[in-house]
C-alpha atoms as one frame of an Amber mdcrd trajectory, in Angstrom:
protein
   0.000   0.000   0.000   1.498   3.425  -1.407   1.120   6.244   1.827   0.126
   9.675   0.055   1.836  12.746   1.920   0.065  14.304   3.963  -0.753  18.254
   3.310   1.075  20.698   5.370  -0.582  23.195   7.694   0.575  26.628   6.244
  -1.369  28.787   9.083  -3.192  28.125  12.047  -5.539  30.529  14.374  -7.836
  29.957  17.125 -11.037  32.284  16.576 -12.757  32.755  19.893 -15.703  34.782
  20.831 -17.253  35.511  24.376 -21.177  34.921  25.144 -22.605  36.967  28.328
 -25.756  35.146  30.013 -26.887  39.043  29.500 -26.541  38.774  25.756 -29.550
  40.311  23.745 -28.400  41.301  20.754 -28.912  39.191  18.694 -25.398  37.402
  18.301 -25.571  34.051  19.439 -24.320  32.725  16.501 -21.164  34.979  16.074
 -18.622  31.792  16.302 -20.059  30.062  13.572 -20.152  33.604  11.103 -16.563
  33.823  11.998 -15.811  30.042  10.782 -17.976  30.206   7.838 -16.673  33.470
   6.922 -13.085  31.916   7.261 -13.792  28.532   4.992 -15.347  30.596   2.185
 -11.613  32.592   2.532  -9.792  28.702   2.619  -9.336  27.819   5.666 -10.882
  24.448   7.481 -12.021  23.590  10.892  -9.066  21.819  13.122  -9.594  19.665
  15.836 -12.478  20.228  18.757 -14.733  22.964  19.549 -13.604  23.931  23.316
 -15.737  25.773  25.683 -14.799  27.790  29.231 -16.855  29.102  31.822 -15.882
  32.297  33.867 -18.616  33.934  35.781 -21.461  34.141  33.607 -19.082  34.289
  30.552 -18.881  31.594  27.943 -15.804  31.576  26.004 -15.839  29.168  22.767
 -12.425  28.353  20.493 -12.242  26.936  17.091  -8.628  25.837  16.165  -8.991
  26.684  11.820  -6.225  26.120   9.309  -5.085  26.632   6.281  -2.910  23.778
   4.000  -0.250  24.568   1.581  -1.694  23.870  -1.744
């Protein structure tokens, strides 16, 4: 069995966003905008979704890359 290479990571970031329990404007979904808005520009989900709890503060990170072509 021939082994393809694997790609190589050219950049990686960690796009976080903070939710307050006294959030009402309408931004809930501000993570995801930022990841969608980063695969239409090339770059991929990498790795887990992580979530931390301070106070009432929710802070949720999304490792993204992007591979050499």
């Amino acid at each position: 069995m021939r082994e393809t290479p694997m790609s190589r990571i050219a950049e990686y970031k960690v796009l976080r966003t903070f939710y307050a329990s006294n959030n009402t404007d309408g931004q809930h979904d501000r993570l995801s905008k930022q990841v969608n808005d980063y695969i239409d520009a090339g770059w991929q989900p990498f790795g887990a979704l992580s979530l931390a709890v301070a106070g009432d503060v929710v802070v949720v990170t999304q490792p993204i890359v992007r591979y050499e072509p």
